[in-house]
Structure formats: C-alpha cells, structure tokens
C-alpha positions as CSV (number, residue, x, y, z in Angstrom):
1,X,-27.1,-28.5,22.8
2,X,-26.0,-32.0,21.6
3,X,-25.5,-32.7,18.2
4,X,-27.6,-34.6,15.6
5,X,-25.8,-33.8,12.4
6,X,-24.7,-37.4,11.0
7,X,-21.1,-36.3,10.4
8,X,-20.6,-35.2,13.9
9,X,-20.2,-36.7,17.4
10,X,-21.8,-36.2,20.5
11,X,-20.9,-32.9,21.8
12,X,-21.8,-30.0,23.2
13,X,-21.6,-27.0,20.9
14,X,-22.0,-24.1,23.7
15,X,-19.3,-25.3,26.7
16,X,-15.8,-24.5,24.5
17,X,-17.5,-20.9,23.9
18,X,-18.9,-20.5,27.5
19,X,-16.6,-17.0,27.7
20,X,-18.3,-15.5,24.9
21,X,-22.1,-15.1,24.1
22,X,-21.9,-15.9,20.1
23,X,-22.8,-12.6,18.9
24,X,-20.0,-11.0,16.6
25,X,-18.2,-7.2,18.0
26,X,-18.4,-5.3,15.3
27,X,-18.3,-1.3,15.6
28,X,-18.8,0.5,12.7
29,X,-17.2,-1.3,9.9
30,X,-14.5,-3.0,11.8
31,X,-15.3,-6.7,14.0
32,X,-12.9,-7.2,16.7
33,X,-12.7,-11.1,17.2
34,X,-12.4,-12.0,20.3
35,X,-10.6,-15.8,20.6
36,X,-10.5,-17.9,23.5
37,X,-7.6,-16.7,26.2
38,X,-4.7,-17.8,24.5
39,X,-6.0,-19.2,21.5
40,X,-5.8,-18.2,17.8
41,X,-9.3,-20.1,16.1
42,X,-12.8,-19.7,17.6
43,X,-15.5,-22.0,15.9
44,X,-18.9,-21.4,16.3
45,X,-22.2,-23.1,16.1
46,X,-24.3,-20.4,15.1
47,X,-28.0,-20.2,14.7
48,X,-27.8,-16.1,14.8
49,X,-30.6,-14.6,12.6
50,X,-29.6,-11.0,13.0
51,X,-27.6,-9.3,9.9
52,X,-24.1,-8.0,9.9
53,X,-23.8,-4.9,7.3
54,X,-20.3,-4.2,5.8
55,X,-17.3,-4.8,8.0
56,X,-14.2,-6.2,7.8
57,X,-11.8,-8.6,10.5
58,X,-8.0,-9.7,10.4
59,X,-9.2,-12.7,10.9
60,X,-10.0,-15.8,8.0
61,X,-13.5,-16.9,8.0
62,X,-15.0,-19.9,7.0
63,X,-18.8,-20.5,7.0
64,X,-20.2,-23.8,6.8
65,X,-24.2,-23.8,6.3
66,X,-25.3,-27.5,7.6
67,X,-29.5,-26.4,7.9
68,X,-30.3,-24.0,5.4
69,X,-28.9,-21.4,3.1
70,X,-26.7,-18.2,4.5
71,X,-26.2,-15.3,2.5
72,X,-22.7,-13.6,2.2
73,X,-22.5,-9.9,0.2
74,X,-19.1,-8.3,-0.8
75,X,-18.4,-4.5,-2.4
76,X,-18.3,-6.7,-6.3
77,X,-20.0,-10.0,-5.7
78,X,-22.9,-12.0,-3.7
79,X,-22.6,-15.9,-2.4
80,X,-25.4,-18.0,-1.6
81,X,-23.8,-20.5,0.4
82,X,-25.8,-24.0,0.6
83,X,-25.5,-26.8,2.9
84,X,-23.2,-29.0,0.5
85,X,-20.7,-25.5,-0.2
86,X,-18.3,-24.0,1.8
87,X,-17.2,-19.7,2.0
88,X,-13.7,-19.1,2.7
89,X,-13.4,-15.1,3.7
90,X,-9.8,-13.6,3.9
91,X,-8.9,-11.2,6.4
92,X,-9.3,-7.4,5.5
93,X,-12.0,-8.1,3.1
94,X,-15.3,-6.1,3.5
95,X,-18.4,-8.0,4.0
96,X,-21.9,-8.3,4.4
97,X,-23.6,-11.1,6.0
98,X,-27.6,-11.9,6.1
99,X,-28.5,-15.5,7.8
100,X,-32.0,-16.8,7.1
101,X,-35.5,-16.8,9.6
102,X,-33.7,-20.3,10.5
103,X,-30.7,-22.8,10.2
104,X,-27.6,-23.4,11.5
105,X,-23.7,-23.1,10.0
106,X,-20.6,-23.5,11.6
107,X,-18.2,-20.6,11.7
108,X,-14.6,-20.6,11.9
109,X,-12.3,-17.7,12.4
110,X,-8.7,-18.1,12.8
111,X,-5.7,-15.8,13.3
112,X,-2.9,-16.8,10.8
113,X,-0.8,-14.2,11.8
114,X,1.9,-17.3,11.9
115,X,0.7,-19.4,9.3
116,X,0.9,-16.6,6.4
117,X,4.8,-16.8,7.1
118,X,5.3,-20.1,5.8
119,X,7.4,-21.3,2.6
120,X,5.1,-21.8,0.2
121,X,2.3,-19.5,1.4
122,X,2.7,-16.8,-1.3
123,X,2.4,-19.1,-3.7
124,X,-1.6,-19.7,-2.9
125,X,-2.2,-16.2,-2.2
126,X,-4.0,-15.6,-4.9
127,X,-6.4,-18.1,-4.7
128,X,-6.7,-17.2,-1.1
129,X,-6.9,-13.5,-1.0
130,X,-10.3,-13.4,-2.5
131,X,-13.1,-15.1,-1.7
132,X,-13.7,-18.6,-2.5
133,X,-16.9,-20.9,-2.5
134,X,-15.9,-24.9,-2.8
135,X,-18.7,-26.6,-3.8
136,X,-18.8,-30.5,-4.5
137,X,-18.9,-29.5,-8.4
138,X,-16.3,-27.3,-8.7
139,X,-14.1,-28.5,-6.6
140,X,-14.5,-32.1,-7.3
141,X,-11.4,-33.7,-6.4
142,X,-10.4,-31.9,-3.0
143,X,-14.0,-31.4,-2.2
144,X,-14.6,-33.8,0.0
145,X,-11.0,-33.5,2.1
146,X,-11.5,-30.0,2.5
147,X,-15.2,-30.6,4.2
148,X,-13.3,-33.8,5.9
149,X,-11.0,-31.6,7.6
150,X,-13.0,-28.9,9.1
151,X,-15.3,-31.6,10.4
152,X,-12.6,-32.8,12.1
153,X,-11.7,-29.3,13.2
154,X,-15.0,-28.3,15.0
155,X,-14.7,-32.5,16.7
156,X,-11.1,-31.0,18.3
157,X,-12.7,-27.8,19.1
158,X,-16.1,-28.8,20.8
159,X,-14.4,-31.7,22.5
160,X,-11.8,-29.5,23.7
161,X,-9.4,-31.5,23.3
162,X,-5.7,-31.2,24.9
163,X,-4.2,-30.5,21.9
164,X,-7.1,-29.2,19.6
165,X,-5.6,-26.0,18.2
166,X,-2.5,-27.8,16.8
167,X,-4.9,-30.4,15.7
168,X,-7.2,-27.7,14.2
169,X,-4.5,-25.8,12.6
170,X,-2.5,-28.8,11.2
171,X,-6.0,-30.0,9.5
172,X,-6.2,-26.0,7.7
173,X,-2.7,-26.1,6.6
174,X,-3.9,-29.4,5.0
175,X,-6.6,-27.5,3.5
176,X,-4.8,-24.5,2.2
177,X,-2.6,-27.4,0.3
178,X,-5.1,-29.2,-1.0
179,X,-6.1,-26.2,-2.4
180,X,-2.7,-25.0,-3.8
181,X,-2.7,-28.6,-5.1
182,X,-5.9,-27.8,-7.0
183,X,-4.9,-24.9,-8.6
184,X,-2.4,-27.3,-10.5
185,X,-5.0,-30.1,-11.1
186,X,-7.4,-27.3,-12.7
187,X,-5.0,-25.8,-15.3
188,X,-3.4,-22.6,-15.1
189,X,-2.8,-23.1,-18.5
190,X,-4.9,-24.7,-20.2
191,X,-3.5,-23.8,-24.1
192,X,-0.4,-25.7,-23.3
193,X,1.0,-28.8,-23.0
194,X,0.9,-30.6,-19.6
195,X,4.4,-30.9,-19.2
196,X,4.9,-26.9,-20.0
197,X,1.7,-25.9,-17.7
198,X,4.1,-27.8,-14.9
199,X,6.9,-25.5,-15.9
200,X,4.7,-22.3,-16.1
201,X,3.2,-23.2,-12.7
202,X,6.9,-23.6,-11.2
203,X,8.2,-20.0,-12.7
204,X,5.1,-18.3,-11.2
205,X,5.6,-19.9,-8.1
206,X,9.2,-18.5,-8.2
207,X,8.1,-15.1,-9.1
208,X,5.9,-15.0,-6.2
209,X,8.3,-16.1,-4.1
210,X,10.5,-13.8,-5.5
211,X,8.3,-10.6,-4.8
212,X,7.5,-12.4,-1.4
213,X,11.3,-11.8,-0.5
214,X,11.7,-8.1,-2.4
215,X,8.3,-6.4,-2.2
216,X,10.4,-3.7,-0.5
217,X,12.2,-3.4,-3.7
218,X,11.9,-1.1,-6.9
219,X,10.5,-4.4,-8.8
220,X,9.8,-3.5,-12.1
221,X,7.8,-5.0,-15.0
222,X,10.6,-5.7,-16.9
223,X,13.2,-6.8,-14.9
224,X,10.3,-9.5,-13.1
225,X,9.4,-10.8,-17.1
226,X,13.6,-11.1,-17.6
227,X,13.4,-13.4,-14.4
228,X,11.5,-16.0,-15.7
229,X,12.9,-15.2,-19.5
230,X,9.2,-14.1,-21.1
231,X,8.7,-11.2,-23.2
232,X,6.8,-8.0,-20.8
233,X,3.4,-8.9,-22.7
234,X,4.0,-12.7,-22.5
235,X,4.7,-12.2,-19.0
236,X,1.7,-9.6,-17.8
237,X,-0.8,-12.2,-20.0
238,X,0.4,-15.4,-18.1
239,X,0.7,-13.5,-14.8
240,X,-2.7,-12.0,-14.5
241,X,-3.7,-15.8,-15.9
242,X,-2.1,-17.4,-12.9
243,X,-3.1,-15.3,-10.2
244,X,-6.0,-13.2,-11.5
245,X,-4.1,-9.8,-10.8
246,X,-2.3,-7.6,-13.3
247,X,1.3,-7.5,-11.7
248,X,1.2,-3.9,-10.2
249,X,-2.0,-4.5,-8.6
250,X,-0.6,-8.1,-6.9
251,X,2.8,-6.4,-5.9
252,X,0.6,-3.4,-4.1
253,X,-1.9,-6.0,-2.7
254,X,1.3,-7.9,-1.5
255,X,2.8,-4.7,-0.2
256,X,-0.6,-3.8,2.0
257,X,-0.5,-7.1,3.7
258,X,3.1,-6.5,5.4
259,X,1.5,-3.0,6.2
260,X,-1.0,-4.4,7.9
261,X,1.4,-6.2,10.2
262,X,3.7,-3.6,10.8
263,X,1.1,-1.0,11.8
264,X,0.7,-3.3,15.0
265,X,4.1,-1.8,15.9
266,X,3.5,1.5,17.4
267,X,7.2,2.6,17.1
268,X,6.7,2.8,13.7
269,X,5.7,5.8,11.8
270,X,3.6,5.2,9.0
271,X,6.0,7.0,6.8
272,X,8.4,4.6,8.3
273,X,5.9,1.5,7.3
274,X,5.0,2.9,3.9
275,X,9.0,2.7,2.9
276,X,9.1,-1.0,4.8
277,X,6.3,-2.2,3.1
278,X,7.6,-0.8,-0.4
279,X,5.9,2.4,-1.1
280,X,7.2,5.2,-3.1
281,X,5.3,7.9,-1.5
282,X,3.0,8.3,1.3
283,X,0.4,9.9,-0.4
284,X,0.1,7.0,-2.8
285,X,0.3,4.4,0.3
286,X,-2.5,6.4,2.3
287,X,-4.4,6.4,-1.5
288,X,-4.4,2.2,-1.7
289,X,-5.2,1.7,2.0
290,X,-8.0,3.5,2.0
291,X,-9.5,1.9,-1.0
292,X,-8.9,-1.5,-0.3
293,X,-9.5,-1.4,4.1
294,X,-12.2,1.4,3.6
295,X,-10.0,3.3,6.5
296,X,-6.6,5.2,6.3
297,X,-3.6,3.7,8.0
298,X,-3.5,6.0,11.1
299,X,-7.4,4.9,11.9
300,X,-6.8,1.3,11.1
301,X,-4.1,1.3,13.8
302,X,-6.0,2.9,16.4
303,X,-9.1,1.4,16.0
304,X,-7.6,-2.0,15.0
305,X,-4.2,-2.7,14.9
306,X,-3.8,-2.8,18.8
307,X,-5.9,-5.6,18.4
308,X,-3.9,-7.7,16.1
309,X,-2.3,-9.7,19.1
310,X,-3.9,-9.5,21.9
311,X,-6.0,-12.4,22.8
C-alpha cells in the first residue's frame, strides 16, 4: 500500500515487514516480539481490528493513531489515544489494547536493551517507566519534535534505508531527551525559585545516578537524604515530587529492572540474581516480581527471558 498521509512519503508500508504477517505473538499474558533478523525496532502500519487482552513485552511501544482513535487499558488507568496524541508503553508493563471497526496507527517497538545503559538514562526513568500520552497541549513545547522524529523514524524504516536503524534509534534518543528536557521546562518544583528548582533538579539527578550505580547496596533512607544534605521528610516529599515514587518503591522498581536482565543468563540462580539485583531475601524478591510482571522469576525466564536476545 502507498501512502497518502500528508506528512509522509511515497512508500510502501508492507515490503520492510514482508517476514512477518502484522499480527502480534502473544501467548497467554506474555508477547514475544519478533524483530527483523538482526534488528532491534520493528514499525508497523497497522490497520488490525482484533483486541489484545492483558499482556506484557520487553519491548517499548509507541502507538501513533493517524485515522481514528485506539484504545489502550492498563491494571490502574485507560488512554484514548487520538490522531494528534502519542502512547509511549514501557517494557514489562501489562496492557490491554482494543483498536476500533477502522483506522490506522503506526506502531513502534524497539529493544533498548543498549540504550537503557547510557549516562543519563536513570535520570528520565521515571517519566519513562510509566506510561505517557504527549499530546500537543500538554506537551507544548517538545510536542511537535517528538511527532517530527518518529515521522522521520517510520521514512528510515519503510524506505529501508542502509542505515535506518542507527537513523531510527538516534532520532529516539533525541526523543527520550527532549523529554528529560521537558521535565525541567515543566517544574519539578514549582514552590521554589527558578534558580533553586535547577539545583533540586541536579541533586535528584545525582541521587538517581547514585542508586543507578549502588542499587546492589544496603541504601538506606537516611543515608540517601544526608547525600544531598535534606532532612529524611524533606527528602521523601521532594523525592516522590520528582519522580512520582516514594523512595523504597523507586529503589525496588530500579532493582527489578537489572533482574530482568540478568535472568537472561541461565548460569545464574535466581538466588544468585536476587542478591545481584539488591534483594535481601528471596521470598521478598519472588513477592515484587510477581506483583509487578504478573509471573514469578523462574516462569518469566522460561517463558521469556530466552527471548530477550535473540532476534
């Protein structure tokens, strides 16, 4: 099919994904992905009008409705995505999606397996390990780059370009900027002064790195409150301000992200990857896995895990 969308050009949206037929592998509650041989980002022009129920990928998802609505449902919330808004899904997140009797939306999924392990990355993980609707209104000021770039993403990927992916995946490390960027711009910290919400927004970013570096450690409320010089309540009220997590519950949801990677090693015992990862105890590791993957560690890595990077 050739395009007609007046931000794209002339392409053909079903050659690049000639290997696969456009319908998602999902078993159960889990999706397996499957990207192009060697490739990390699959981007889809999808017209499916078939539901998903509740799963979960490793994979980050972004949906782009261009004709008509599409419907996304999580475990707390529910997005009606419109042509002029974009979804951003993170990996591991359960999910529900419901497309309409008709329309179109592009759909990108990427491994970031790579990307996640860049300076700076921690520091706009909470804005990006939740889910997060951009809309012209809300996101006035990066708006318009963001929906710039992944234009200019699906141009690379349908054209197939020689060098698409490192196009594609230079364009979303611009957009995970411009969205760190935007965090700034909106104002953590609104009650204070703009030259003391810069240097709030620089401790935090150290603390983050700082747990980024020792999640394996016995990092405790106090001692992360001395860091930055704030009194413990100061401290927990700012924190949960800048990232929208109380501090035990980011340092756990920090901790089952390196799980996650390690239990794509097989040598590894999961007692062995709950004391990597930071865990005092197993029982309490198996406890938070559960809840927040809807699967215990041992499943995840046999029915997932072996996945994580094989393309």
């Amino acid at each position: 099919m050739k395009s007609s969308l007046p931000d794209q050009i002339q392409v053909d949206y079903h050659k690049a994904n000639s290997d696969n037929n456009g319908h998602r592998n999902v078993t159960g509650s889990q999706e397996t992905v499957q990207y192009p041989d060697s490739s990390s980002v699959r981007i889809w022009y999808n017209q499916e009008t078939i539901p998903y129920d509740f799963h979960w990928h490793t994979a980050l998802e972004i949906i782009m409705p261009v004709e008509n609505y599409y419907d996304v449902e999580t475990q707390q919330a529910s997005y009606h995505i419109n042509p002029d808004e974009i979804l951003l899904i993170p990996p591991m997140e359960m999910h529900r999606l419901i497309a309409p009797e008709s329309g179109v939306r592009f759909i990108y999924l990427f491994d970031t397996t790579l990307v996640d392990k860049l300076r700076g990355f921690s520091n706009i993980l909470p804005r990006l390990g939740h889910f997060v609707l951009i809309s012209r209104s809300r996101y006035a000021t990066v708006y318009e780059d963001i929906r710039a770039a992944l234009t200019q993403m699906r141009n690379e990927y349908f054209k197939e370009n020689q060098y698409a992916e490192l196009s594609i995946f230079s364009l979303l490390l611009t957009i995970y900027a411009k969205l760190g960027y935007y965090s700034i711009e909106k104002e953590q910290f609104p009650s204070r002064h703009p030259l003391m919400q810069k240097e709030y927004t620089k401790k935090f970013n150290e603390v983050l790195s700082y747990i980024d570096a020792h999640y394996a450690d016995n990092l405790a409320l106090d001692d992360m409150a001395d860091f930055v010089g704030f009194s413990k309540f100061y401290f927990c009220r700012l924190f949960r301000q800048y990232t929208g997590l109380t501090f035990k519950d980011y340092l756990n949801f920090r901790r089952l992200k390196v799980a996650e990677e390690l239990l794509a090693d097989r040598t590894l015992s999961i007692t062995d990857i709950s004391q990597r990862a930071g865990f005092s105890n197993i029982s309490t590791f198996n406890r938070l896995f559960k809840t927040a993957r809807q699967c215990t560690p041992s499943d995840y890595r046999s029915k997932y895990a072996g996945n994580l990077f094989s393309k």
